[in-house]
Structures are given as C-alpha cells and as structure tokens.
C-alpha positions as CSV (number, residue, x, y, z in Angstrom):
1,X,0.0,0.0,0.0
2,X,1.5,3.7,-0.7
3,X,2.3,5.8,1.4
4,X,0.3,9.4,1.2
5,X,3.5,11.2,2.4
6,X,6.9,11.4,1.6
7,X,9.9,10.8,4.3
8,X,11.1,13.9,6.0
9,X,14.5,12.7,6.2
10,X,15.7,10.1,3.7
11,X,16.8,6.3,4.8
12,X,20.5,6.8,4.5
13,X,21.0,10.4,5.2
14,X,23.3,9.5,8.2
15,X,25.2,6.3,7.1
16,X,26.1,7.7,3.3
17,X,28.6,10.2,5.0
18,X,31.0,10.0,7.9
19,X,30.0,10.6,11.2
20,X,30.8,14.7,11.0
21,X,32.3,16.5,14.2
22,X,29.9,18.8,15.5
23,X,31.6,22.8,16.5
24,X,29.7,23.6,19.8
25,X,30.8,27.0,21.9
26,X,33.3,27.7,24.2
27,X,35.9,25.8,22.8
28,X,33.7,22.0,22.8
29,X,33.3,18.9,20.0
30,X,31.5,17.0,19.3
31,X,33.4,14.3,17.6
32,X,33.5,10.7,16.7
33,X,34.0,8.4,19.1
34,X,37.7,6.5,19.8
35,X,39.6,4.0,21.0
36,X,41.6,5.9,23.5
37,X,38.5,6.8,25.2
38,X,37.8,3.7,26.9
39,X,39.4,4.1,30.4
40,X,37.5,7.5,30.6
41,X,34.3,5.8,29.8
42,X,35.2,3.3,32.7
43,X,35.6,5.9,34.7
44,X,33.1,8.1,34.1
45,X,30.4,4.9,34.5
46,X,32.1,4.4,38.1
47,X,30.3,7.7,39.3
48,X,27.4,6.8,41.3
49,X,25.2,9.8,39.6
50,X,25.8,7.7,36.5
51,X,24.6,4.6,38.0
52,X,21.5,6.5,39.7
53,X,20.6,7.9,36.1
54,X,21.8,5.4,33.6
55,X,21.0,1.5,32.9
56,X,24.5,0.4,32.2
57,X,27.6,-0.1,34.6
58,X,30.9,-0.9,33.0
59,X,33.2,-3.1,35.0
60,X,36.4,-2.8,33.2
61,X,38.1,-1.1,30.4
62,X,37.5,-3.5,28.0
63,X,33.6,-3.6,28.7
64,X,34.2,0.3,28.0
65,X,35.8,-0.6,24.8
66,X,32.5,-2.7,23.7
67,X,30.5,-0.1,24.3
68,X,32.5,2.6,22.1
69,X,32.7,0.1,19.6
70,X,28.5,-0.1,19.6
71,X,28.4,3.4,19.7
72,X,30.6,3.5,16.5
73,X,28.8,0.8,14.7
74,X,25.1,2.5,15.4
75,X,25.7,5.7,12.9
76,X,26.2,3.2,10.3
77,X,22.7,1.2,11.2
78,X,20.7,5.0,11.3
79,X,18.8,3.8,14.6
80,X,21.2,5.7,17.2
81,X,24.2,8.0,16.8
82,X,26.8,8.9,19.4
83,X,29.3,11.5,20.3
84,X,32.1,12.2,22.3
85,X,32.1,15.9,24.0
86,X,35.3,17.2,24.1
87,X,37.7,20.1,24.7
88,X,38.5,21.2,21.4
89,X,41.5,22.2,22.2
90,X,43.0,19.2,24.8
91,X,40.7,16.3,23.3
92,X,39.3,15.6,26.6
93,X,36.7,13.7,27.2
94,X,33.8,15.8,29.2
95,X,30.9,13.7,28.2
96,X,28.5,12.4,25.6
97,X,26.0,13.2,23.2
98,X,23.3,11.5,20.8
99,X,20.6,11.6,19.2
100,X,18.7,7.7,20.3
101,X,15.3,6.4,19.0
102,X,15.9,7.7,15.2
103,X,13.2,7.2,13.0
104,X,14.4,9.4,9.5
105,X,11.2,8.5,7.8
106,X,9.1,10.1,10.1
107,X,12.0,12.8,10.9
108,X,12.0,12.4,15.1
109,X,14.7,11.4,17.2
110,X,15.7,11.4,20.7
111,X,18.8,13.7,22.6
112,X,20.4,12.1,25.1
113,X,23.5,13.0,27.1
114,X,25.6,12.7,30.0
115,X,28.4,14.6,31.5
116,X,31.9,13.5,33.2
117,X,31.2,14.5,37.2
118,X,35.0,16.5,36.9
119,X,33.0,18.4,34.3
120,X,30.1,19.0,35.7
121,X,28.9,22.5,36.3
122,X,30.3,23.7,33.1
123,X,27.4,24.1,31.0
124,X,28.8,21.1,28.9
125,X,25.8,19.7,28.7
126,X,23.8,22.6,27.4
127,X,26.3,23.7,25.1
128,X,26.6,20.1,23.4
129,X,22.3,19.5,23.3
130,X,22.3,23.0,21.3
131,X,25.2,22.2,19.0
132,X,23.7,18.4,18.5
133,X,20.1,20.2,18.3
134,X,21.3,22.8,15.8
135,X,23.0,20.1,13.4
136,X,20.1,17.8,13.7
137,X,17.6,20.7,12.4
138,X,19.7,21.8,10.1
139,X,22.0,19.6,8.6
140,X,19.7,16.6,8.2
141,X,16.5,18.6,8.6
142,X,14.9,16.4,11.6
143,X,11.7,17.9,12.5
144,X,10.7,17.0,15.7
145,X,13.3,15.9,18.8
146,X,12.4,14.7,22.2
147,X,14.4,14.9,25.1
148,X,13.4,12.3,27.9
149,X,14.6,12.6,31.6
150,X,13.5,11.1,34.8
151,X,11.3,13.4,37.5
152,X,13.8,13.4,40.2
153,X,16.7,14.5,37.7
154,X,16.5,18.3,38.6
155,X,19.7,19.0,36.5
156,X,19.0,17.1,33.3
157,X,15.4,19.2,33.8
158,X,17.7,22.2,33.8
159,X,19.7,21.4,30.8
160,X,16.7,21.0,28.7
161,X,15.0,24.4,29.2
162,X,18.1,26.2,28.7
163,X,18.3,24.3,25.3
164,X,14.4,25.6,24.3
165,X,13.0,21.9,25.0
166,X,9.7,22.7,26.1
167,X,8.0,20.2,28.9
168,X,5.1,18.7,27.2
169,X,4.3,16.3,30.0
170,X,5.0,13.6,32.9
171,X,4.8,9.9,31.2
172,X,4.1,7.9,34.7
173,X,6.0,5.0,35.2
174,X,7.9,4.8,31.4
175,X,11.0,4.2,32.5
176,X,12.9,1.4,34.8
177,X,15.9,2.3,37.1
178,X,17.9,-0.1,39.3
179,X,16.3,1.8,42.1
180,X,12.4,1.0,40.4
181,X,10.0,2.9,38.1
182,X,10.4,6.2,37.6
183,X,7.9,8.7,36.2
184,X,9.8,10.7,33.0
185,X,9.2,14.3,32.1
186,X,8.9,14.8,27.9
187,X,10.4,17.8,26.9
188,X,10.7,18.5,23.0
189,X,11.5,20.9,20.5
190,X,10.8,21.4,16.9
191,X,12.4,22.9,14.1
C-alpha cells in the first residue's frame, strides 16, 4: 500500500557520510568516538550519579571498549548516533551526546547525554544538546526531537530548558531504574 506522504529525512542520510564533528561553543566537540577513550568511559560509569541515572555499569576497560565500539557501529545502522564531547583544544573527554530512537522516515529522534562529574557545572551539557540540536535541524533537517529525563533528575530538567526543550508532560512510570520505576518528564523541540 503507498504511502500518502513522503519521508522527511531520507533512509541513508546518516550512514552515506561519515559521522561529521559537530563545533559547539566555548571551545567544545562533538566528535567521533575512539579507542583511547575507553578508560574514561570506565571511569566516568564508576560515578554513582551515572549509575542512579543510567541503565548500564561498565566493569572494566575492556567492557568500555565494547560499548565505544557499539556506539561507532550505530551511525552506520541509522537507529542511534553517538558522540564524544570534548575540549576542542586538549581532546578531553567531558561527556557524551546522541541523538537515540531515530526514526528518518518520520524525521523524530531522541537527545540524550551525560556529563563526566569533573565536568560537571560547566554548562557542557547545554552547550553540546544546542550544538547536536542545531546540526540535527539543520543539517539533516529532523523535525521533531524529544528529550526524555527522569522526574527526580533536577539537572537534566535544567539542561533541557536552557536548550528551548519545552515540557510537554509527565509519562508515569515509562521508564525502569535499578532503584524502580520512575515517572519521565517529555520535553521536545521542533524545528
């Protein structure tokens, strides 16, 4: 059966062309990710914020390693793409940046992030969401992104209304934590 309406982005908009690195201000990327950044994956994942916030643990370098390698391997499958923040300048790793949930046809996707605790307080967080957000709109032309966090997380609340995400709602119990269901807050923006 046709379809009455075309795609907004086309299939293959993302995996055609190299994963770009993404300029964001005050001296930040948002680059590919590498194999030199596993032990600062390890160690950003040993932060118990992380673990309060996030439904993965890594217990070694290695494990660190197999993640980066799936973060790698998802621009090329168009469902997920990931980024490592850095300074421009020093190539440190400050955090992380994607857009999850990608759905090209219908032009949606989801931003995501998280920020190293030595780098937290920085606006990092902000400054990578608006330099992802920016690209997203207007380099692939996504029309709609969501931006997902739970209740309780008073900062990631933060981070999304300094980046224009505008609350829509509560979805009540959508997402499970070790610590047990938590009620999520939708935030979105569109271009």
């Amino acid at each position: 059966m046709p379809l009455l309406i075309s795609d907004v982005v086309t299939p293959g908009s993302l995996a055609r062309q190299p994963q770009p690195v993404i300029p964001a201000e005050g001296g930040l990327v948002l680059r590919p990710w590498k194999d030199e950044d596993a032990p600062a994956v390890h160690e950003v994942f040993q932060d118990p914020l992380m673990r309060r916030w996030h439904h993965y643990a890594s217990e070694s370098v290695a494990e660190a390693l197999g993640m980066i390698e799936g973060w790698r391997a998802a621009w090329e499958g168009e469902a997920n793409a990931y980024w490592a923040v850095a300074g421009e300048a020093t190539d440190q790793l400050l955090g992380r940046a994607a857009l999850r949930h990608v759905a090209l046809p219908e032009g949606t996707a989801e931003v995501a992030y998280w920020t190293a605790s030595a780098a937290r307080g920085r606006g990092i967080a902000p400054r990578a969401v608006t330099a992802l957000t920016r690209w997203a709109f207007e380099s692939i032309g996504f029309h709609r992104l969501e931006l997902t966090h739970a209740v309780h997380n008073e900062a990631s609340c933060r981070v999304a209304e300094k980046t224009g995400f505008a609350l829509e709602g509560t979805k009540r119990s959508a997402l499970l934590h070790p610590d047990g269901w938590h009620d999520m807050h939708l935030h979105a923006r569109i271009a």
